[in-house]
N, C-alpha and C positions, 0 to 999 in steps of 0.2 A: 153532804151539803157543805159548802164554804162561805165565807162570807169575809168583806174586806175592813178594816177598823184600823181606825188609826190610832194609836196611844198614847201620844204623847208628841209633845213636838223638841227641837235643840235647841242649844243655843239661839242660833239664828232663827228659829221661827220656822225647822223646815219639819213637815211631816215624821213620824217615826212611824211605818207602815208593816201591819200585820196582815197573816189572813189564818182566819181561826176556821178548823174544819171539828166534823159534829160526827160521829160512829156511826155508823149504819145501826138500825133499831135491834138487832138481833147479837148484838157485842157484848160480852163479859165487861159488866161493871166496871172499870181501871179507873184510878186518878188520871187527872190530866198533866198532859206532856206540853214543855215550851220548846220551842227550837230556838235559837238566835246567834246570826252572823255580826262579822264586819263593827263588835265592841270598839276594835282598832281600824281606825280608817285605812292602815299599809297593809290590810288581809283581807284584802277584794277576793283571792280565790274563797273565802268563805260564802259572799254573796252567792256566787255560784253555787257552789252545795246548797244550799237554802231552797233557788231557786228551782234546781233542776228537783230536789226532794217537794216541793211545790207542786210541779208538773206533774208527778209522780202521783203525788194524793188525788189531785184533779180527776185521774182516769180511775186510780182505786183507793179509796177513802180509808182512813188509818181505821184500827180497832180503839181509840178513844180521842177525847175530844185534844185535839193538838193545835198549840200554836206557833206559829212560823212567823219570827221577826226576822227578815232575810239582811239587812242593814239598822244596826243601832246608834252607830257612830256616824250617821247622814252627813255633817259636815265636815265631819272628818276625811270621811271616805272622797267627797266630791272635792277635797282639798290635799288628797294625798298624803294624810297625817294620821299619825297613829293616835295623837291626843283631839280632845276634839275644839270648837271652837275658843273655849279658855284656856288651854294648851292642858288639861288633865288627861291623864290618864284612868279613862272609866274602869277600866278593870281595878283603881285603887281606891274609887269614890265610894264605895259600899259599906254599908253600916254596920260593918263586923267587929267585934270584940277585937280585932288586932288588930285595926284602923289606926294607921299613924302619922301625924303631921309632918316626920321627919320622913325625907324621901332622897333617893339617889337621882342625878339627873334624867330625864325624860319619863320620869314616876309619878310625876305632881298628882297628890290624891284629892288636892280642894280644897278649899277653904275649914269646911265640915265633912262628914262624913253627909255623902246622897246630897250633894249642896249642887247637883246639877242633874238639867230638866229628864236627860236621858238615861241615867240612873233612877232615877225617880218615875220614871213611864215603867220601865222592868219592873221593879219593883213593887209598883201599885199592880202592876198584872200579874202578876203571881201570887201579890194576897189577896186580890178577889177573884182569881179563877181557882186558888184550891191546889196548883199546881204542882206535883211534886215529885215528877223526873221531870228534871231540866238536864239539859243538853245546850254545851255553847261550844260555837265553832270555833277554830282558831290555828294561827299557823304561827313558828314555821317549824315545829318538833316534830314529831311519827311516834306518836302514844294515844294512846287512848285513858287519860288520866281522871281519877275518881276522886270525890271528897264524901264527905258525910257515908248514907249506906250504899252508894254507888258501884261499889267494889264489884258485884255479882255480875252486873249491868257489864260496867268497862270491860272486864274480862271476857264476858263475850263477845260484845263488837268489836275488841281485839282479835280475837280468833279468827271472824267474819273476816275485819278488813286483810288480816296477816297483818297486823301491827301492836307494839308490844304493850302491854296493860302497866301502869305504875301509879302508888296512890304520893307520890312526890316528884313534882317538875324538876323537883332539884336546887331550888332557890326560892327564897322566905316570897309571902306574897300579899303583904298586907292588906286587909281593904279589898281585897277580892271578890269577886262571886264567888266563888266556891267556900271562899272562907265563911261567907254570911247564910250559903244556905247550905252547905254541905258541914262543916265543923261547929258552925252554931246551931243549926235548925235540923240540924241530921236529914235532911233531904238526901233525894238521890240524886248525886250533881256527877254528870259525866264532861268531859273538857275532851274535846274532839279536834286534834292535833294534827294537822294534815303538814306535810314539808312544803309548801309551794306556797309562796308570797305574793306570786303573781295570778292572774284569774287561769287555770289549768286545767283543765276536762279532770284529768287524773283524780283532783281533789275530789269530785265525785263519785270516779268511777270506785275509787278505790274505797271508798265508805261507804257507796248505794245499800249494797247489802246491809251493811250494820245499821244504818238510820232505818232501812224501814222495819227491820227487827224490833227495834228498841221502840218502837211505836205500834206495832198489831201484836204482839207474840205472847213476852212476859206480863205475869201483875204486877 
């Protein structure tokens, strides 16, 4: 069963649109899984993966209750920007112990830490669903990158997709999600790294396997 909810809305006032699916009655207990595309408005091919993993559930329903934010950055995205309408950077607006005021160009983390509406819709859905494998989409590396106890996780749907597993992007990342639920919260935080910036089948094709793993298989 699915069902469609909205979370929260942007800056601007536009929907932030989920759709939460429910196990089939006969599924091993698991926490619940988030999915979420498109943080950064310039990584549409993430919408894609979102969506086509969408379609997917619709014919056969995951093994726990999973939620699917296919676009977080809605104003972003419909405006061709990576930051969203205040010009931040969501991926820095998060309430993590490393959250810092001091940023490099096109970093802006906020005013405050979570001081914007689409940070704050995440955020609220994952402390009241319980959530804890989160999965965020994102381009334009070819890793399958882990934070908190995620290690287990990435390494697999590395395997799945044939792309390389690493628990370091390579450069500091303040104010992160993964920093806030994977280093703070020890969650399992997977960061699913596809090379294509642009909207490109591939970015699916070549992760299909690993998403729907990471959603029926493991506890």
């Amino acid at each position: 069963m699915a069902r469609d909810e909205v979370i929260g809305t942007t800056v601007s006032g536009r929907p932030i649109e989920a759709i939460v699916f429910s196990p089939p009655r006969y599924a091993k207990p698991r926490p619940p899984a988030i999915v979420f595309g498109a943080i950064h408005g310039d990584e549409p091919a993430t919408r894609l993966q979102a969506e086509r993993l969408i379609e997917e559930l619709l014919d056969r329903p995951p093994g726990r209750e999973t939620w699917i934010i296919p676009v977080v950055n809605v104003d972003g995205l419909l405006g061709g920007s990576k930051n969203n309408a205040r010009d931040v950077d969501l991926n820095r607006n998060f309430a993590a112990a490393n959250w810092a005021a001091t940023y490099q160009g096109g970093y802006c983390p906020g005013a405050t830490p979570e001081s914007e509406p689409e940070t704050q819709a995440l955020a609220s859905l994952i402390d009241r669903s319980g959530a804890e494998r989160l999965i965020a989409l994102h381009a334009t590396f070819r890793v399958m990158n882990w934070d908190g106890r995620g290690q287990a996780l990435a390494e697999e749907m590395a395997r799945l997709a044939g792309y390389p597993a690493a628990g370091d992007i390579g450069y500091p990342t303040p104010g992160s999600f993964g920093s806030k639920y994977g280093l703070d919260r020890g969650l399992e935080v997977v960061t699913v790294e596809v090379p294509y910036l642009e909207v490109d089948e591939r970015a699916w094709t070549d992760t299909r396997t690993a998403l729907r793993w990471a959603l029926d298989l493991p506890s």
